[in-house]
C-alpha atoms as a printed R data frame, in Angstrom:
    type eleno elety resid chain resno       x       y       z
1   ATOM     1    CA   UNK     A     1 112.420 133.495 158.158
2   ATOM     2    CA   UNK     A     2 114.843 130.606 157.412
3   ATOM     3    CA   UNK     A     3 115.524 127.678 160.117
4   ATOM     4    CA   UNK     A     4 118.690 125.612 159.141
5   ATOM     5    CA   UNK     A     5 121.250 123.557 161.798
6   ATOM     6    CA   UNK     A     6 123.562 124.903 162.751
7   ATOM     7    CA   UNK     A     7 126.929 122.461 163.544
8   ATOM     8    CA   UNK     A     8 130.695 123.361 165.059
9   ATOM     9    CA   UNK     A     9 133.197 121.748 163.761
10  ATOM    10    CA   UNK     A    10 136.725 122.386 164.368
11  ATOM    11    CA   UNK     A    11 138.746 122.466 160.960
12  ATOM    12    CA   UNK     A    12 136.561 119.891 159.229
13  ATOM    13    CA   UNK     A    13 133.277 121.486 158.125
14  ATOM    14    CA   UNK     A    14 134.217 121.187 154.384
15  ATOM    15    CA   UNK     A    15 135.231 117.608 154.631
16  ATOM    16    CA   UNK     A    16 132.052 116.475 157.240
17  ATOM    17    CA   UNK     A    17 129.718 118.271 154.432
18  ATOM    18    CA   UNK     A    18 131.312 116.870 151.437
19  ATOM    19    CA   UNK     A    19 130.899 113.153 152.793
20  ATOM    20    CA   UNK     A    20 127.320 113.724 154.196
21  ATOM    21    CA   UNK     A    21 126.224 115.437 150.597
22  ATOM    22    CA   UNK     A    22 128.219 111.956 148.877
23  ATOM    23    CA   UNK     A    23 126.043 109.570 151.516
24  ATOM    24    CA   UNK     A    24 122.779 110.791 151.596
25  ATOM    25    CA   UNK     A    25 120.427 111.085 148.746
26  ATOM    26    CA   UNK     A    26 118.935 114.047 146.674
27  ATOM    27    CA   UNK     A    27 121.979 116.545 148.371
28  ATOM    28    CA   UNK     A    28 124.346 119.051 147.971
29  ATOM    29    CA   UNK     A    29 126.748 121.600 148.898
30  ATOM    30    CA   UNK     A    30 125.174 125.243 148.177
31  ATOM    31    CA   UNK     A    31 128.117 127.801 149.123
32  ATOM    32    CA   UNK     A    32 131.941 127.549 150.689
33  ATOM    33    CA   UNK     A    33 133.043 130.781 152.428
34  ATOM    34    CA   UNK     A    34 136.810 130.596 152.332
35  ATOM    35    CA   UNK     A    35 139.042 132.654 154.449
36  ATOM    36    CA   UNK     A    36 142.018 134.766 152.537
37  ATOM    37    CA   UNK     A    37 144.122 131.299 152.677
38  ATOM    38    CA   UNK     A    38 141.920 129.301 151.338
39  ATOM    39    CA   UNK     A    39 140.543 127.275 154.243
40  ATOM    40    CA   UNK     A    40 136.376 126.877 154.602
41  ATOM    41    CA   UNK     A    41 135.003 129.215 156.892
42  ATOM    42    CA   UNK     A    42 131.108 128.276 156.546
43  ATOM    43    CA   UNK     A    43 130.213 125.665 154.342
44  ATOM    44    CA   UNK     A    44 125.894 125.675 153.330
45  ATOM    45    CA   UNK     A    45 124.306 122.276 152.491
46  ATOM    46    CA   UNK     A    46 121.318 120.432 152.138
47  ATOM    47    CA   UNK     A    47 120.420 117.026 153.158
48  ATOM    48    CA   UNK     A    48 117.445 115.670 151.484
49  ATOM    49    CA   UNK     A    49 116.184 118.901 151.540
50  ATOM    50    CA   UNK     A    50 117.010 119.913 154.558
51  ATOM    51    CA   UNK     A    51 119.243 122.715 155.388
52  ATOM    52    CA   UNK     A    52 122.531 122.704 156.924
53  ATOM    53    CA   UNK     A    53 125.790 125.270 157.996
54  ATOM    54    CA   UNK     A    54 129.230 123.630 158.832
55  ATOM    55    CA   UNK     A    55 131.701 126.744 160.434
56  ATOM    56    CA   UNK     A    56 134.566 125.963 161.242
57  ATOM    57    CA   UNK     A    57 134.795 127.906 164.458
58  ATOM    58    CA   UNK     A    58 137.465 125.688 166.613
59  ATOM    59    CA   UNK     A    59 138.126 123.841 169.357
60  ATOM    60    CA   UNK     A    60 135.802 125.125 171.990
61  ATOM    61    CA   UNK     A    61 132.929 123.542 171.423
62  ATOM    62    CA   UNK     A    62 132.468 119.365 170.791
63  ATOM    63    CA   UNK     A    63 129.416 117.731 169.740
64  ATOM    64    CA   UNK     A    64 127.589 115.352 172.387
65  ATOM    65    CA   UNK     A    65 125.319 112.641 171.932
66  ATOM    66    CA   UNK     A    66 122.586 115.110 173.371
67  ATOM    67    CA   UNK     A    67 121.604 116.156 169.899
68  ATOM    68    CA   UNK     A    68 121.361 113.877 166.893
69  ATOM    69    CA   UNK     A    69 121.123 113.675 163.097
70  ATOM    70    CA   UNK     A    70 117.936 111.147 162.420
71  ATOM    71    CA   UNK     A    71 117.591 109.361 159.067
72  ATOM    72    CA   UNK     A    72 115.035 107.535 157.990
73  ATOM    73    CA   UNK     A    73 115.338 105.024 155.343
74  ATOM    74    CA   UNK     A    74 113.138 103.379 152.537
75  ATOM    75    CA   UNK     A    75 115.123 100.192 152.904
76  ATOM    76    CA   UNK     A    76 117.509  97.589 154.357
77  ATOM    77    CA   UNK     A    77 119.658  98.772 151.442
78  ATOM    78    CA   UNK     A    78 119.733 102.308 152.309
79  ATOM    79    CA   UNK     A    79 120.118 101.567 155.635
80  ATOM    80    CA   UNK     A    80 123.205  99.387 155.427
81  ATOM    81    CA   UNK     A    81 124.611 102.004 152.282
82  ATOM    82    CA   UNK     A    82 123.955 104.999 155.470
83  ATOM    83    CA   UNK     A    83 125.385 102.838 158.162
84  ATOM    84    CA   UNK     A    84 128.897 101.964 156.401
85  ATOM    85    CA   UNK     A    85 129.473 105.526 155.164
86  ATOM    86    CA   UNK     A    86 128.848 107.041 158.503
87  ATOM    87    CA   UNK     A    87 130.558 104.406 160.674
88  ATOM    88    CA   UNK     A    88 133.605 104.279 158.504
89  ATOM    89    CA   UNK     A    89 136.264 106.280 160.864
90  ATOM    90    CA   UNK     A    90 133.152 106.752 163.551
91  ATOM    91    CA   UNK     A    91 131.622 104.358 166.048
92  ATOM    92    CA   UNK     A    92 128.711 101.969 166.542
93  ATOM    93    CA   UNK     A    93 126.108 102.958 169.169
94  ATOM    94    CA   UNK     A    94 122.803 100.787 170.478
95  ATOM    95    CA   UNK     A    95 119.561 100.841 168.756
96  ATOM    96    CA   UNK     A    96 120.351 102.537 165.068
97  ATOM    97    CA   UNK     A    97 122.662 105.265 166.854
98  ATOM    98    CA   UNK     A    98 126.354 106.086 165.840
99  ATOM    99    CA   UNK     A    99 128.768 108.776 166.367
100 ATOM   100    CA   UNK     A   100 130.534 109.567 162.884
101 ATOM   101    CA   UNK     A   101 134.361 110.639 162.421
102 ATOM   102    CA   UNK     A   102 133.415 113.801 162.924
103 ATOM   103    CA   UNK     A   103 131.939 113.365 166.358
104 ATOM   104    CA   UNK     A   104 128.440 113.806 165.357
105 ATOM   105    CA   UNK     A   105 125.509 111.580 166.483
106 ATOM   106    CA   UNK     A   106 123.031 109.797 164.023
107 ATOM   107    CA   UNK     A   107 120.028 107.818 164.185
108 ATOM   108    CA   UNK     A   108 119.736 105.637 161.572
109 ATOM   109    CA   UNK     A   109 116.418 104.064 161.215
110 ATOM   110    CA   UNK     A   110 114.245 102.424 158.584
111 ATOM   111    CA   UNK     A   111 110.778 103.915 158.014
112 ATOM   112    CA   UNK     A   112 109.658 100.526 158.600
113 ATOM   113    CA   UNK     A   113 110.198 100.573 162.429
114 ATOM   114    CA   UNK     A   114 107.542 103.596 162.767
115 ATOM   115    CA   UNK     A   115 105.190 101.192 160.146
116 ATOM   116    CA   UNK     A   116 105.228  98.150 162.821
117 ATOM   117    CA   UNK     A   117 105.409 100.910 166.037
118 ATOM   118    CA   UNK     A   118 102.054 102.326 164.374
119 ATOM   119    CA   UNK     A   119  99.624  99.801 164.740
120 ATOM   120    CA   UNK     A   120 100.900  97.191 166.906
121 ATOM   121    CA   UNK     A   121  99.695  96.111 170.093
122 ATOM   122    CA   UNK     A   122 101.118  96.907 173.573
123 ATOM   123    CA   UNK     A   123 102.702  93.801 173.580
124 ATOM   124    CA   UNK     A   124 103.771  93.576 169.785
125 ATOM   125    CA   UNK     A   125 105.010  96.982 170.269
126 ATOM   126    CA   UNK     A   126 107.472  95.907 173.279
127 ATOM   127    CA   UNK     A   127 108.616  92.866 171.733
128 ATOM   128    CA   UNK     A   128 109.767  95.413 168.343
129 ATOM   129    CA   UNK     A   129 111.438  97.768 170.972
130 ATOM   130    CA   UNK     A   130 112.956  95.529 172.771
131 ATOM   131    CA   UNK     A   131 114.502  94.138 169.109
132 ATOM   132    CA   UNK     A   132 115.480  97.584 168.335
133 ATOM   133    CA   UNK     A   133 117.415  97.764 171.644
134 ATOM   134    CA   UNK     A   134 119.435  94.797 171.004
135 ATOM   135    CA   UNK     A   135 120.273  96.030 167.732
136 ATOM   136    CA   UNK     A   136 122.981  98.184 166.756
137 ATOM   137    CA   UNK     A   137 122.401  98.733 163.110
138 ATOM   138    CA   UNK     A   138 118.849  98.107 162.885
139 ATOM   139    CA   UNK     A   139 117.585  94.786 160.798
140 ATOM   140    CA   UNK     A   140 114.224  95.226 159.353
141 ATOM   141    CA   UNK     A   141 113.845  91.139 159.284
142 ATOM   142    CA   UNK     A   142 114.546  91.222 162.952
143 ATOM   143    CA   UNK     A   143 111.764  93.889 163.231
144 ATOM   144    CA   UNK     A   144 109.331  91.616 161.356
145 ATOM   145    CA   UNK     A   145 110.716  88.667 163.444
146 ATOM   146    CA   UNK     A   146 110.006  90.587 166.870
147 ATOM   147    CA   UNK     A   147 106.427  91.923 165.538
148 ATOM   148    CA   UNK     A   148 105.859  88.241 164.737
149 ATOM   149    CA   UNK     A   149 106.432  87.288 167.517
């Protein structure tokens, strides 16, 4: 048994894979299905290892900010490489969050967040939350400010 997401898109599955496989590291595209004309049908990726299918199935169904992508990054670097590429054509959202071009939802957050979440204090860990909150793309130094205090 395989598990893999499964995402909708209508008409843009090749295009939504291609730029995800560009953006995020150690990815790729594994198989196109093409209809008679040419046009993606089912498009197989991986994301970091992770399996992925993109159909193209149509209008019916839209994505909601009910289910996410989630990234977690090494670095300020990767985060801010992450955040441009999905933001350009989407929008920003609160707290690392963003809805892409294509309509789907992404968390965006550096592994350093669940480093200082780990073993902070009560307090410590509401004043990095509350950070977080205020935050759209997420700023490790204003993570280490908040834990700080």
């Amino acid at each position: 048994m395989q598990m893999s997401t499964f995402l909708w898109f209508d008409g843009l599955a090749e295009q939504a894979a291609d730029h995800y496989t560009r953006l995020i590291t150690d990815s790729r595209i594994l198989d196109i299905q093409r209809a008679a004309d040419g046009r993606a049908t089912t498009v197989t990726f991986e994301l970091a290892g992770q399996r992925y299918i993109a159909y193209n199935g149509g209008p019916q169904w839209a994505f909601t900010g009910a289910l996410s992508m989630y990234v977690e990054c090494a670095s300020q670097d990767e985060v801010d490489t992450v955040w441009a590429g999905l933001t350009d054509g989407g929008s920003e959202g609160p707290g690392g969050s963003l809805t892409d071009r294509f309509g789907v939802t992404w968390q965006v957050i550096p592994k350093a967040l669940g480093e200082l979440l780990e073993s902070a204090e009560p307090a410590t860990a509401e004043r990095i939350l509350s950070a977080v909150h205020g935050m759209t793309k997420i700023d490790i130094r204003g993570l280490l400010a908040a834990s700080n205090g």
